[in-house]
C-alpha positions as CSV (number, residue, x, y, z in Angstrom):
1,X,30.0,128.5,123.7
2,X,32.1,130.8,121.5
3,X,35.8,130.4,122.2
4,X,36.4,133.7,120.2
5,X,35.2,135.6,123.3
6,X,37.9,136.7,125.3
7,X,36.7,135.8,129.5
8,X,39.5,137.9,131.5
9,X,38.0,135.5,134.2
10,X,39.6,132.9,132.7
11,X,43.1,133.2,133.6
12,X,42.7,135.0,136.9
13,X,43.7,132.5,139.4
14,X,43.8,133.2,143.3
15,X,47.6,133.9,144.3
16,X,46.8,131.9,147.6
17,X,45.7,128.4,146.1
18,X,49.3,128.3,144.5
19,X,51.8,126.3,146.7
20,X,55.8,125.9,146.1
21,X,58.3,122.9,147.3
22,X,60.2,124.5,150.1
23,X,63.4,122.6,149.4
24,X,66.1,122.4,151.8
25,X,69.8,123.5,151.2
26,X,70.9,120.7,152.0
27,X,69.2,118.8,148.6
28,X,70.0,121.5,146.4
29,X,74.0,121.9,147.4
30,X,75.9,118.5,147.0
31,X,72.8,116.7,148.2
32,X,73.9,113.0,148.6
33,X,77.1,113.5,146.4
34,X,79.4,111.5,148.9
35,X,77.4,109.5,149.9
36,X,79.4,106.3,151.3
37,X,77.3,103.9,149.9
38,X,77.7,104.4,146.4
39,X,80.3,102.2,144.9
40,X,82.8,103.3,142.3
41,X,84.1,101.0,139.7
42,X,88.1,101.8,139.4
43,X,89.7,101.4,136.0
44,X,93.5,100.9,136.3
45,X,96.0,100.0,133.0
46,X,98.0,97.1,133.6
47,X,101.5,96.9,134.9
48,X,104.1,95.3,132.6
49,X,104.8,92.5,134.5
50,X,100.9,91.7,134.0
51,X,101.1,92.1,130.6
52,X,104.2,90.1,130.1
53,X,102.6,86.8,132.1
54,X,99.4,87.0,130.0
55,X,101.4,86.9,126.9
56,X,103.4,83.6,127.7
57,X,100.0,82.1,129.4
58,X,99.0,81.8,125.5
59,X,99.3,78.8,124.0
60,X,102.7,78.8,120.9
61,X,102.0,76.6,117.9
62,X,105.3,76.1,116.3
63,X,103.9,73.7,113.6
64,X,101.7,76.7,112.9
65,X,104.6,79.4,113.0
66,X,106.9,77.5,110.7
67,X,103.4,77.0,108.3
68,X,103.5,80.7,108.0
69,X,107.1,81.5,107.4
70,X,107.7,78.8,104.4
71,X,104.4,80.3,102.8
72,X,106.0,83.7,103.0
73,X,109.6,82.8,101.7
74,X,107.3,81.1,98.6
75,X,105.6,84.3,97.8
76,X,109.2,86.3,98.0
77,X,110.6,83.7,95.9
78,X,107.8,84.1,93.2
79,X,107.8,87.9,92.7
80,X,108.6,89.3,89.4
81,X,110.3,92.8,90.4
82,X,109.4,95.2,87.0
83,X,112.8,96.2,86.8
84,X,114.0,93.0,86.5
85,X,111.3,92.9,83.3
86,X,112.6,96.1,81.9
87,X,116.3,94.6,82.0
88,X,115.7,91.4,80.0
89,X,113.8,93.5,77.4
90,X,116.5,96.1,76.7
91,X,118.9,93.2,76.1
92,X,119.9,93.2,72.4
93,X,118.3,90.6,70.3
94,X,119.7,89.4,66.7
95,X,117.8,91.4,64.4
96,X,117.2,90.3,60.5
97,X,119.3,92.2,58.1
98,X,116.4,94.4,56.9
99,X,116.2,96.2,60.0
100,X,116.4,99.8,60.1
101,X,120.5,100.7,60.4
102,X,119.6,103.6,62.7
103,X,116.8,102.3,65.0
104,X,116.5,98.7,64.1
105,X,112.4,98.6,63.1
106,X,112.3,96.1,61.3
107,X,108.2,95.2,60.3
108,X,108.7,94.6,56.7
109,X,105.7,96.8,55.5
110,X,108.1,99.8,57.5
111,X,111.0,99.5,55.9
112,X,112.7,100.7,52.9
113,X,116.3,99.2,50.9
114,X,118.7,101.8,50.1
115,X,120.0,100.4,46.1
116,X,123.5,102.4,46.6
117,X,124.4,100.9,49.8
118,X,122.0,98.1,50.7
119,X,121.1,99.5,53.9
120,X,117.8,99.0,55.2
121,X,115.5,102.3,56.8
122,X,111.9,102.7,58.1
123,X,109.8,105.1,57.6
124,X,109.5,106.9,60.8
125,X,110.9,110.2,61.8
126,X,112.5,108.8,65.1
127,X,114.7,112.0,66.4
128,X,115.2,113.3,62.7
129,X,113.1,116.0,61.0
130,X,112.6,113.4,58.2
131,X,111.8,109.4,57.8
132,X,114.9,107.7,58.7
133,X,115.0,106.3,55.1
134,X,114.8,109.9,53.5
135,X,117.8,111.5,55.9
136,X,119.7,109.0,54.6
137,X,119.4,109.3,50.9
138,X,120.1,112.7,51.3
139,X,123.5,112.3,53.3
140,X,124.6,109.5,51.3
141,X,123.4,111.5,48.4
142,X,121.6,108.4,46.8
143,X,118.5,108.3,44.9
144,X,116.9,105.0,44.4
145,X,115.0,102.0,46.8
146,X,113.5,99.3,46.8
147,X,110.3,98.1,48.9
148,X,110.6,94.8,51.1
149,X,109.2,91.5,49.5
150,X,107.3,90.8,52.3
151,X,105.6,94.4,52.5
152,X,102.1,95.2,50.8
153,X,104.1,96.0,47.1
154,X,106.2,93.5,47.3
155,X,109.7,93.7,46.1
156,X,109.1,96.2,44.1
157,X,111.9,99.1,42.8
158,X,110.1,102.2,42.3
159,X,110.8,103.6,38.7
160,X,108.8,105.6,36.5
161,X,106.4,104.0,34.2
162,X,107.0,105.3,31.3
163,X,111.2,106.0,31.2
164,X,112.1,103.9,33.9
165,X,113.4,106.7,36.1
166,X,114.4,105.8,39.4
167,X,114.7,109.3,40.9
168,X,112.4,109.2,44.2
169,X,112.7,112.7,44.6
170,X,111.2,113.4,41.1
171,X,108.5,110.4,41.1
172,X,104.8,110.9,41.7
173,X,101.7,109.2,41.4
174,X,98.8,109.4,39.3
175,X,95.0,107.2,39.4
176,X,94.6,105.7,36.2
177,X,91.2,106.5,34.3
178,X,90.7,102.8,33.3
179,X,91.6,100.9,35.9
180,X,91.6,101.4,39.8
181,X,95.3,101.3,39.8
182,X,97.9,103.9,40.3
183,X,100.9,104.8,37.9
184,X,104.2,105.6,38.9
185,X,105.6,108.8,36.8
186,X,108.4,111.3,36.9
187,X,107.4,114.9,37.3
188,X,109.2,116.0,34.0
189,X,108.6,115.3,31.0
190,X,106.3,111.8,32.0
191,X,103.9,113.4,34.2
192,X,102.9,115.8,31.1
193,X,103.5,113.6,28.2
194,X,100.2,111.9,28.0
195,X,98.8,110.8,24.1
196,X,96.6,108.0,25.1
197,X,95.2,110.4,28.1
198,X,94.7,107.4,30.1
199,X,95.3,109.5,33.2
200,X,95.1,113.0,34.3
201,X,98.6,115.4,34.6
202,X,96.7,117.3,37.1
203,X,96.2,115.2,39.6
204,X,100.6,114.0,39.8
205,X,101.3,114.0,43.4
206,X,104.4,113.0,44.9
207,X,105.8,110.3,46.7
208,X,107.4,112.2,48.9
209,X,105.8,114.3,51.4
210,X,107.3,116.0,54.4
211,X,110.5,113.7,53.6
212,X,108.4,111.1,54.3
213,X,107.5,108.6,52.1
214,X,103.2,108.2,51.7
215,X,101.8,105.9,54.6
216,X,100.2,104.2,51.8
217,X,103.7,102.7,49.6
218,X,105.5,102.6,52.8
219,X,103.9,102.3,56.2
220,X,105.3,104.3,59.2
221,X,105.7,102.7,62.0
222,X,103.3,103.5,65.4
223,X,104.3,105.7,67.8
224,X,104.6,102.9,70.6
225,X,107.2,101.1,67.9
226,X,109.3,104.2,67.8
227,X,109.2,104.5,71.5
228,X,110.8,101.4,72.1
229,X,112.9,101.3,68.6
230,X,116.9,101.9,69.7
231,X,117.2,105.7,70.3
232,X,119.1,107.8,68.1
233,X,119.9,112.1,68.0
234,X,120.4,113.4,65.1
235,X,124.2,114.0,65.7
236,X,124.3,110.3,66.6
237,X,123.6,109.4,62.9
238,X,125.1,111.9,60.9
239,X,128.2,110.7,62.4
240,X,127.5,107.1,61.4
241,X,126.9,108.4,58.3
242,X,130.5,109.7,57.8
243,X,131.7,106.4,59.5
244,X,130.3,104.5,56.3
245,X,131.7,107.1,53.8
246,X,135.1,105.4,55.1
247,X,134.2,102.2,56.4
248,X,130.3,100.9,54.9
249,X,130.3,98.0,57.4
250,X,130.6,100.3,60.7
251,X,128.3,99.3,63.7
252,X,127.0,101.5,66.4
253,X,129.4,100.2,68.2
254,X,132.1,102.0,66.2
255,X,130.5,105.8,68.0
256,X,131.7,105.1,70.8
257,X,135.6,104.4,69.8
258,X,137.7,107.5,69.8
């Protein structure tokens, strides 16, 4: 048979062989809703005094309880507050005598001798637009240092190589041609004098850059070293400064006396 055929015949069904439930009002409107026989389970929240007598029906283990409270007063008794930690390392320390006057660094490979006044200064800038070392050979008005003997030079007093010069403001460096080495020279007349051109005048650079000493002759100290190095302003210092134009061996301690 082809299905593609429409047969009107089909779906004509006889109105009369069609039947409906005649359902009473009754079942439609609350049928059987209250009903007596249908049980209800009641949920109620129990009265203190309920409450009360099931908590002392449990069973107290005082061996148990006194377990507990010794463990707890242990783990009090072993904490390590962080501000505790924080107080015992901002206590002051003895510090070697080549320790930066200002902010006490005192890693040998940082530090720098004053010759005039036989201070000790790092390298780093701190609070100071220049290395602590430079600020102060410019208010003490001194020219000449020497590197720690424990740092990567050793002991050594910088000084030109040809006159002896110990004018850091005026030294410089130059490579030697020969050797992989490095010769210490005054700007003028050294840097230019050379016969046995065994290094180039061109290439003179200074020691000083930025009033900073090169990371290479004297190491500045990390950022992290600084940060925990004794703080200092600027107006802090200058006054020490004028402290040891009158008294050289003045402390810190001396700022704060009227």
């Amino acid at each position: 048979e082809n299905m593609d055929i429409f047969d009107p015949n089909f779906y004509n069904t006889n109105s009369q062989d069609l039947t409906f439930l005649d359902t009473g009002e009754s079942d439609l409107i609350g049928g059987g809703t209250q009903d007596t026989d249908i049980d209800f389970n009641v949920f109620t929240v129990p009265s203190q005094s309920q409450t009360q007598t099931s908590q002392l029906d449990k069973s107290y283990e005082p061996e148990k309880h006194e377990t507990n409270v010794e463990l707890l007063e242990t783990a009090i008794n072993n904490l390590k507050f962080e501000e505790e930690e924080e107080q015992e390392s901002e206590q002051p320390k003895t510090l070697p005598e080549y320790a930066c006057a200002y902010c006490g660094i005192h890693d040998p490979s940082t530090v720098v001798m004053c010759n005039a006044t036989k201070k000790w200064f790092c390298n780093g800038r701190g609070n100071t637009s220049g290395s602590h070392i430079i600020h102060h050979l410019v208010r003490a008005k001194t020219k000449e240092v020497t590197l720690h003997k424990d740092g990567p030079l050793k002991d050594t007093v910088l000084e030109c190589y040809v006159c002896a010069s110990k004018n850091v403001f005026q030294l410089g460096f130059v490579p030697a041609k020969a050797e992989s080495v490095v010769v210490l020279l005054c700007r003028h007349p050294c840097a230019q004098q050379n016969k046995d051109m065994t290094w180039d005048p061109n290439s003179w650079q200074p020691l000083i850059i930025d009033r900073q000493f090169l990371s290479w002759l004297v190491k500045v100290p990390s950022d992290e070293e600084q940060c925990r190095a004794r703080q200092m302003s600027a107006q802090q210092i200058n006054k020490l400064e004028e402290l040891w134009k009158e008294n050289p061996n003045a402390t810190l301690e001396d700022l704060e006396k009227p």
